[in-house]
C-alpha positions in Angstrom: 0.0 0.0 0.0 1.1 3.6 -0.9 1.4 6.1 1.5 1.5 10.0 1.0 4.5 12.0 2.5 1.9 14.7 3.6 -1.3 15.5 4.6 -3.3 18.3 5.4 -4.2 18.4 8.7 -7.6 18.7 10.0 -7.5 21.7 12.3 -5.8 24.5 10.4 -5.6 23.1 6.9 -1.8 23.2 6.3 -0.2 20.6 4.8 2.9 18.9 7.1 5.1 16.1 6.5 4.3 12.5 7.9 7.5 11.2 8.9 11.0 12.0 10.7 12.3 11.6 7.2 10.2 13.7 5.6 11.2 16.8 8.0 14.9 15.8 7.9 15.1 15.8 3.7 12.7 19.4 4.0 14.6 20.9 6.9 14.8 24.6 7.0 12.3 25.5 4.0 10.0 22.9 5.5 10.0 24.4 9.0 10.1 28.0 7.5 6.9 27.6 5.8 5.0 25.5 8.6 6.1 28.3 11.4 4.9 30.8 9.0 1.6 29.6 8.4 1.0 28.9 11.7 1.6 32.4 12.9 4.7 30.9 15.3 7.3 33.3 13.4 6.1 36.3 11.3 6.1 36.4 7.5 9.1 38.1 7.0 11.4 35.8 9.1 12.8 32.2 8.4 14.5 29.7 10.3 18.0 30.0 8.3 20.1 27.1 10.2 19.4 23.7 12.0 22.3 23.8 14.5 21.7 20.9 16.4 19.1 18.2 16.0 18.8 14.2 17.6 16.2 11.9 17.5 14.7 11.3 20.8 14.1 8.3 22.3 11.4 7.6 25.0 7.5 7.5 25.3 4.6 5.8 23.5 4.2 7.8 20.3 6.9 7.8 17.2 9.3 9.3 16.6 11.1 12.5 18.5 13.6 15.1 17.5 15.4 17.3 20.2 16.4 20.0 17.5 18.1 24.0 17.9 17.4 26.4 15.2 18.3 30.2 14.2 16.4 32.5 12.9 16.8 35.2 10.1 15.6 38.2 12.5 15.3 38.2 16.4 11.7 37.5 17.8 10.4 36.4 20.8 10.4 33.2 19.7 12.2 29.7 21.1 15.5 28.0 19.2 15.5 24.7 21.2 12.6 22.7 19.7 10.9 19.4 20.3 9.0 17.5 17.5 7.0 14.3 17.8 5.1 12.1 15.0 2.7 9.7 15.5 3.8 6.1 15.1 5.0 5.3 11.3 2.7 3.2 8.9 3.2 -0.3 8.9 3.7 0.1 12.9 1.7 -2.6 14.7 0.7 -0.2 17.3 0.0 2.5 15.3 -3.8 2.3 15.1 -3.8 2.1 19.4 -1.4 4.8 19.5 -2.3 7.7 16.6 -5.0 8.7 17.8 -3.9 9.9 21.2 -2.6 12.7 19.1 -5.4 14.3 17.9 -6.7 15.6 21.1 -2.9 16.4 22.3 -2.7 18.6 18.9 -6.3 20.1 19.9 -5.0 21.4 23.4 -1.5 22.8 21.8 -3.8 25.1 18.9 -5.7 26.0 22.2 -2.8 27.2 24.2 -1.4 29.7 22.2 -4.9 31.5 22.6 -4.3 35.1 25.0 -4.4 34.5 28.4 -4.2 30.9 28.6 -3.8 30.0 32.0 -1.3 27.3 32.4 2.4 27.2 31.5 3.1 24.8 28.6 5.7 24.4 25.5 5.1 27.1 23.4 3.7 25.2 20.3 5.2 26.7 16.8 3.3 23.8 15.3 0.4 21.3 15.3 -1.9 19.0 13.6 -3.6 15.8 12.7 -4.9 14.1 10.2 -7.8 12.1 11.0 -8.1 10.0 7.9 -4.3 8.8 7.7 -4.4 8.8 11.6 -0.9 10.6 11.4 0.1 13.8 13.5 2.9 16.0 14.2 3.3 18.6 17.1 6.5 21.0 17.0 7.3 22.4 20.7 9.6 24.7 22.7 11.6 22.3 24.5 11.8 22.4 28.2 15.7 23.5 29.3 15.9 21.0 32.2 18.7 21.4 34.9 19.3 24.4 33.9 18.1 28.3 33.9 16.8 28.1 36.7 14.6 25.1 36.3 14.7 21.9 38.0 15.8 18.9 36.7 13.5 16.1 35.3 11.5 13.7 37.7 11.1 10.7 37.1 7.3 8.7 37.9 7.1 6.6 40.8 10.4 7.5 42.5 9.5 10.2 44.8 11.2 8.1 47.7 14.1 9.9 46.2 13.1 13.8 46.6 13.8 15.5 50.0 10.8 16.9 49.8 7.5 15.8 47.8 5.0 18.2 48.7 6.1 21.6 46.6 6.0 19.3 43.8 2.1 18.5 44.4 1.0 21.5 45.8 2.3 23.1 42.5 0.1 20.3 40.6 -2.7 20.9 42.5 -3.0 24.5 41.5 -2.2 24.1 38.3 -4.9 21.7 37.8 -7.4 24.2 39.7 -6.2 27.0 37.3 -7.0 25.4 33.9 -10.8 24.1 35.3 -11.8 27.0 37.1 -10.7 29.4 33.7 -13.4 26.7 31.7 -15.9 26.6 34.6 -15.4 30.5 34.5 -16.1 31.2 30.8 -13.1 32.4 29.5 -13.0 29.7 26.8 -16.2 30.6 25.6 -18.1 27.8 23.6 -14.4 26.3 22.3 -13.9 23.6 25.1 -17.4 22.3 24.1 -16.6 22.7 20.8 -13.1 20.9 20.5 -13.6 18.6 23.8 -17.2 17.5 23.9 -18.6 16.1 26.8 -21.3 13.5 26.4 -21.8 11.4 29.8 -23.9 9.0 28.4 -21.4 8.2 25.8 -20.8 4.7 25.9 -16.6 4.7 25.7 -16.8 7.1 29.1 -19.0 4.6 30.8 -16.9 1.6 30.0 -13.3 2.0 30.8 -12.3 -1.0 32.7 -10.8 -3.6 29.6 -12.3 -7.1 30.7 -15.1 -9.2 32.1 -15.8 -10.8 35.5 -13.8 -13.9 34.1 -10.9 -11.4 33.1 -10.8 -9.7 36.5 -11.0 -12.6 38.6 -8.0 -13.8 36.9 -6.1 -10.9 37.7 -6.9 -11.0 41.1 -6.1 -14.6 41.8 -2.5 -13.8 40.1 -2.2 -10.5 42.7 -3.2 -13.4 45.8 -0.1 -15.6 43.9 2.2 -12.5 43.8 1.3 -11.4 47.3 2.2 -14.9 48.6 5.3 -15.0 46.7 7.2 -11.7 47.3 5.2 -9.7 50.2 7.7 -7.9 50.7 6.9 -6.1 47.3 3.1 -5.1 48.5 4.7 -3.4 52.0 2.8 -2.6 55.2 0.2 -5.6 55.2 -1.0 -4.8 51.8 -0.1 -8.6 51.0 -2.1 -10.0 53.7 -4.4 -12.7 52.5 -7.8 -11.5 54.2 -6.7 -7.7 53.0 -6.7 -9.0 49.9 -9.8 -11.3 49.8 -11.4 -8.1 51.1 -10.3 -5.8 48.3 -10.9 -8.5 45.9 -14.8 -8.7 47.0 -14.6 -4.7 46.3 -13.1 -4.8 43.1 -15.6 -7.5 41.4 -18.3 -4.7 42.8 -16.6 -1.8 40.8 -16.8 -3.7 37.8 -20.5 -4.8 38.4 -21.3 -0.9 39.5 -18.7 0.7 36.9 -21.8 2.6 35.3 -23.3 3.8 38.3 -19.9 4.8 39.5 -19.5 7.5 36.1 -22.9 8.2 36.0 -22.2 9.3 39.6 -18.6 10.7 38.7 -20.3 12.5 35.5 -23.2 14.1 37.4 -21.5 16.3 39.3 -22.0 19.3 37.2 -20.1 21.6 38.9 -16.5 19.0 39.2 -16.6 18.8 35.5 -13.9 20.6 33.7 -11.1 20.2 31.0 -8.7 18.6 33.2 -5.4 16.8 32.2 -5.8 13.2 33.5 -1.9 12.7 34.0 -0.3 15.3 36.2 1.5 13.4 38.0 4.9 15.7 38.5 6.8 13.5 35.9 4.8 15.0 33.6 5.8 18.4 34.6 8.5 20.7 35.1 9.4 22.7 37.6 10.9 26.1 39.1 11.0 28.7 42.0 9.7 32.3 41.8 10.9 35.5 43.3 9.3 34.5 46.6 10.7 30.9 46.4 7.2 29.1 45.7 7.3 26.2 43.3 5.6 26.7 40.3 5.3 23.9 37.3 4.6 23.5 33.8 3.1 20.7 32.2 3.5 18.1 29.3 2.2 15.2 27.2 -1.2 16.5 27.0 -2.5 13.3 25.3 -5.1 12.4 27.3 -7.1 15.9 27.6 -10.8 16.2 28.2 -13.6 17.7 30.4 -13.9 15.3 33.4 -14.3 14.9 37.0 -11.7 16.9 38.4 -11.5 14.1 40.5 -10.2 12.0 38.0 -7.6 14.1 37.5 -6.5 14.5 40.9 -6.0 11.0 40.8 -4.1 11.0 38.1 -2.0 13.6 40.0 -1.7 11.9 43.2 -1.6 7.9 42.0 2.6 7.7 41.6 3.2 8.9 44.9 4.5 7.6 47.8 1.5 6.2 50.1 3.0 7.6 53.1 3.3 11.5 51.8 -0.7 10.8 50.8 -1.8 10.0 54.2 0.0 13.2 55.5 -1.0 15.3 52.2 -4.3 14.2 50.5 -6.5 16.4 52.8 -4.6 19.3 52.6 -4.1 18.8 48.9 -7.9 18.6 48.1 -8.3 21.5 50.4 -5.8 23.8 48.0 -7.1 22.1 44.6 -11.0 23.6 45.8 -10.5 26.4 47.6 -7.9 27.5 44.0 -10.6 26.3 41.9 -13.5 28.6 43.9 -10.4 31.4 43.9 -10.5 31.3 40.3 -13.7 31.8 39.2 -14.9 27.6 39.2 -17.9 26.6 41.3 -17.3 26.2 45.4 -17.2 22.3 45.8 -18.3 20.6 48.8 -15.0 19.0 50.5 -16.9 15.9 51.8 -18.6 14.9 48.4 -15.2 15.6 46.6 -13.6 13.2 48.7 -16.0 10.6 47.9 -15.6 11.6 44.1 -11.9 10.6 44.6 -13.0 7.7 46.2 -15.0 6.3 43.1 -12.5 7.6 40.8 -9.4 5.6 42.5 -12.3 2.6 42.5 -12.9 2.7 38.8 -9.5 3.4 37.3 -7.3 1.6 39.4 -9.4 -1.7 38.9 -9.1 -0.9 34.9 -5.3 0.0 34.7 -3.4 -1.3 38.6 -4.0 -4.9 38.5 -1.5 -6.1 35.5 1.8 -5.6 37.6 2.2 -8.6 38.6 2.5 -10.1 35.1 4.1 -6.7 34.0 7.0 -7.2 36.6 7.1 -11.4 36.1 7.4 -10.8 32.7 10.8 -8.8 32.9 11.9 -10.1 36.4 11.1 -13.9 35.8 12.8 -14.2 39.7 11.2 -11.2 41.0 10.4 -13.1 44.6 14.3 -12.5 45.4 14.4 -8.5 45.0 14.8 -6.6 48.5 11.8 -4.1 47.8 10.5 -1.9 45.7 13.9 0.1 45.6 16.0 -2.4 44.6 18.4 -1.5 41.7 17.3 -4.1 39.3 13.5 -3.0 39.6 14.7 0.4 39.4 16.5 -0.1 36.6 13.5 -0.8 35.0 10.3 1.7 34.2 7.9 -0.1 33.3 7.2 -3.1 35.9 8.9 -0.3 38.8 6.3 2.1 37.6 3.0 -0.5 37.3 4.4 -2.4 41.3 4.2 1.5 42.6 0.5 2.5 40.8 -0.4 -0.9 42.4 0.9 -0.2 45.6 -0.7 3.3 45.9 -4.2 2.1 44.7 -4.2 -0.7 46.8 -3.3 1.4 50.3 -5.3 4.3 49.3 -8.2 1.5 48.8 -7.4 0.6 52.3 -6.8 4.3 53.8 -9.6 5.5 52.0 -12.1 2.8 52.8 -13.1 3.0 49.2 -15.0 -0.3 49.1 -17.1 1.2 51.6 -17.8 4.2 49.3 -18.5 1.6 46.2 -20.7 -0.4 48.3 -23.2 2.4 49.4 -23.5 3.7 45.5 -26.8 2.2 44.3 -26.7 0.2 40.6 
């Protein structure tokens, strides 16, 4: 099958190149004219010189370049660049992955808007293609370790920062900022418009990936893993009756799942465009004049109007379970009383707790519960590591990252009591 070397994207009509190659062989000329049509650079400048440029390896989509330009004229725009595609055809994951894209693309166009209220890369340019399922975002890149911001974290090792809780409190406003500026009016109809909300749409009412047959198999596998390395689920979360009692709980999320978003969904005044991944790995970082933390944020791929609940969750879910029975309240305290500061509705603490309840219910049962098969399938021996710190485990992201979302949704299930809050939600 042929395959075109550009498409016209969907959302502003210009034409862009569908490959790494593609960009390479038009260098300059190519990122000349796409700057220039997107407004990034005026018409009378041109990017004269690539002085640096390396692919970039890491995360789910294609192919990345970490590039430097120069420009013909001085403007206030950025040299050090970041561009990503969307996985290459012929790709075997390309149809799961491609379309993550499209709503990533959607969010960039929206940032450069006046006024927007959350640091992000400065996008010079972005579309999609929905037909070819191909993308390409181009992006200030992020200067970590340097000029005065922090260098990158990385997800699920917080054990290693003196000090979590600027990092979250940082989160937290940020993701009280973007909702309440929605919830305020100050995207007009456009978040409607480019990230509709329909709660009775089936895909948001059925998230968790598998049947009763499925999920009982996964939970007889976590009993197995428990027995075998206990030491990996810490402070009794491998105790047998623990986990007959969270296994009881789970099998009612995914009998109640529908109930639980239809609860989750009705809360009028909790739904906003929220990013669904702010965990601090997915930000970056710095201090201002008075010393206070602020953050940026990335990898956008996943933006929608939800539950702000949900994306609380997705803030708090990589932590350390420790700092979250210290933090939580306060942090849900500063994510409302921001979100009431800036113009969102006033939410009632009690039932926003219990939204994050039913959000850690309904999530973690869909995406915690394959670590143990994640971790046995690169650590055949995993019963002989120390702990969860153990170099070999942190050596590795994936099956160091899925052990610590486990860990985190199993104690908060515990802390939190959340069966209790699934049981008393009616079908």
């Amino acid at each position: 099958m042929k395959h075109p070397v550009q498409v016209t994207g969907d959302h502003t009509g210009i034409a862009f190149p569908v490959s790494y190659a593609m960009l390479e062989e038009g260098g300059v000329a190519m990122l000349t004219a796409l700057f220039r049509q997107m407004g990034a650079i005026s018409s009378e400048n041109a990017v004269v010189e690539i002085v640096h440029w390396k692919e970039f390896f890491g995360g789910g989509m294609g192919r990345k370049i970490a590039f430097d330009v120069a420009y013909a004229r001085k403007e206030d725009v950025p040299t050090r660049l970041f561009a990503k595609f969307t996985r290459e055809f012929g790709d075997p994951l390309r149809e799961l992955f491609s379309p993550v894209m499209d709503p990533e693309v959607r969010f960039a166009l929206l940032s450069r808007r006046p006024g927007f209220p959350l640091r992000v890369p400065r996008c010079m340019f972005g579309d999609y293609n929905a037909e070819f399922k191909t993308g390409l975002l181009i992006t200030e890149r992020i200067p970590y370790g340097s000029e005065g911001i922090e260098p990158a974290l990385e997800k699920c090792v917080d054990y290693e920062l003196a000090d979590p809780l600027p990092y979250y409190e940082a989160q937290t406003r940020a993701i009280a900022a973007l909702a309440a500026y929605h919830r305020a009016g100050h995207f007009g109809d456009e978040i409607d418009r480019e990230f509709p909300f329909n709660p009775f749409e089936e895909s948001l009412l059925k998230v968790i990936p598998y049947d009763a047959e499925e999920l009982a198999s996964k939970l007889a596998r976590l009993k197995e893993f428990a027995a075998r390395a206990p030491q990996l689920l810490p402070d009794g979360l491998a105790d047998p009756d623990f986990l007959d009692d969270f296994s009881r709980g789970a099998r009612e999320v995914l009998a109640k799942e529908r109930a639980i978003w239809r609860h989750l969904y009705g809360r009028r005044d909790a739904i906003a465009l929220v990013h669904w991944n702010m965990n601090p790995d997915n930000g970056w970082f710095w201090r201002d004049e008075n010393g206070v933390m602020q953050s940026g944020q990335l990898d956008w791929g996943g933006v929608a109007q939800a539950n702000i609940a949900q994306s609380y969750y997705g803030m708090t879910c990589a932590g350390e379970a420790d700092f979250l029975a210290r933090h939580d309240a306060d942090l849900q305290a500063l994510l409302l009383s921001e979100y009431a500061r800036l113009g969102g509705p006033q939410l009632d603490a009690a039932a926003f707790d219990q939204d994050v309840k039913l959000a850690i219910a309904v999530l973690g049962t869909a995406w915690m519960l394959d670590a143990p098969a994640l971790l046995e399938a690169e650590l055949p021996d995993y019963g002989r590591l120390s702990d969860r710190t153990d170099p070999r485990l942190r050596a590795l992201f994936l099956p160091r990252a899925q052990l610590q979302l486990l860990n985190v949704f199993l104690s908060e299930w515990r802390r939190k009591k959340i069966g209790e809050a699934v049981g008393s939600l009616a079908d």
